[in-house]
N, C-alpha and C positions, 0 to 999 in steps of 0.2 A: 466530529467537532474539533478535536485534538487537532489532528492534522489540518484542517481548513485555519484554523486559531493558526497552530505556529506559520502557518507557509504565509500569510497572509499580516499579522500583526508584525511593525515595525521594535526591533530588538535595541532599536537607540538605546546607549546610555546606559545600556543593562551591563554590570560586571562579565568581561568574558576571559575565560583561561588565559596564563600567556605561553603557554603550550600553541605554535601556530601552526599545527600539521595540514599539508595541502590536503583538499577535495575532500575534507571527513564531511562534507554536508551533503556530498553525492553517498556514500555510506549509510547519513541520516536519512537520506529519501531512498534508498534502499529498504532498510530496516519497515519507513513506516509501511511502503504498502506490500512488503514482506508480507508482515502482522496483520494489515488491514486485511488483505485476500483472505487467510487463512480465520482471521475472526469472521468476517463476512462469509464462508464455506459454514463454520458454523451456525451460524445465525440461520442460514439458510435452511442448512438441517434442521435445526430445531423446531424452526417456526413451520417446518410439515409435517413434522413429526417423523421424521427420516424416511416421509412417504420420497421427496426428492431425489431422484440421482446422483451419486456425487459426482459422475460427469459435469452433468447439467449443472449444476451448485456452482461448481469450479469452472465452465465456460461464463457462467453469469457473472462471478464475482471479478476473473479476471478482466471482462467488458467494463466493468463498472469501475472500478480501481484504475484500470487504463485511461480509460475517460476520462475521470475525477483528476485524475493528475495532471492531464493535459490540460483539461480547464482550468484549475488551478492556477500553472504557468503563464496561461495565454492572462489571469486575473491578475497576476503579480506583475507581468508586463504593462497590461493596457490601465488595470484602476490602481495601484498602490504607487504611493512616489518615492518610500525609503526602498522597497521588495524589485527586484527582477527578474523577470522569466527568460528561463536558459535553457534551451536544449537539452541541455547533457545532464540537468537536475529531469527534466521530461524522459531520458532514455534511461534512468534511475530509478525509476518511480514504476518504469514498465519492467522493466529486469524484475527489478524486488517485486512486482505483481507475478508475474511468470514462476519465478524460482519461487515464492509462496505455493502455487497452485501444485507445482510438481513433487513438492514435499509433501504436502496435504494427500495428492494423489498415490504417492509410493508408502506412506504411512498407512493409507485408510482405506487399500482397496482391497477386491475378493482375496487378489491369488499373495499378497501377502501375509492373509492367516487375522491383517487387525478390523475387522468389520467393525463397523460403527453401529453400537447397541444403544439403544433407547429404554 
């Protein structure tokens, strides 16, 4: 909901930094679905009870965070009039989904020693 809220609600008018560093908003859409993949990996765990693979966990989440964000974009393009969907916030959204999965993956698998205990 976080993410749908900010990508989505109009920021008129809101006090913003006057620090103007270019492209920190492709950063920002890094970051969330960074976070999102890797909260979503666990959610997923959880709610089977770590019956799930965290293959499987981590090909679903990234599908889904992929998607969400592309929709998103294409939402900020076609229904929002302040928001607009951009490419390179869409190639942001999928990096920070990907580099989520492969950390979750190198932290949480067999032959790294950190198994995921319930």
């Amino acid at each position: 909901m976080f993410i749908t809220f900010s990508s989505l609600y109009s920021f008129e008018g809101v006090h913003v930094s006057r620090f103007n560093i270019p492209h920190t908003d492709k950063l920002v859409h890094f970051t969330f679905y960074f976070v999102a993949c890797i909260l979503g990996v666990f959610f997923l765990r959880e709610r089977t009870g770590g019956k799930m693979r965290l293959r499987k966990a981590l090909l679903i989440m990234v599908l889904v965070t992929v998607a969400f964000g592309l929709l998103i974009e294409v939402l900020q393009y076609s229904l929002t009039a302040k928001r607009t969907g951009d490419v390179f916030d869409g190639i942001a959204n999928t990096v920070g989904s990907f580099c989520g999965a492969m950390l979750t993956k190198f932290y949480f698998s067999d032959k790294r020693g950190l198994k995921w205990e319930f």
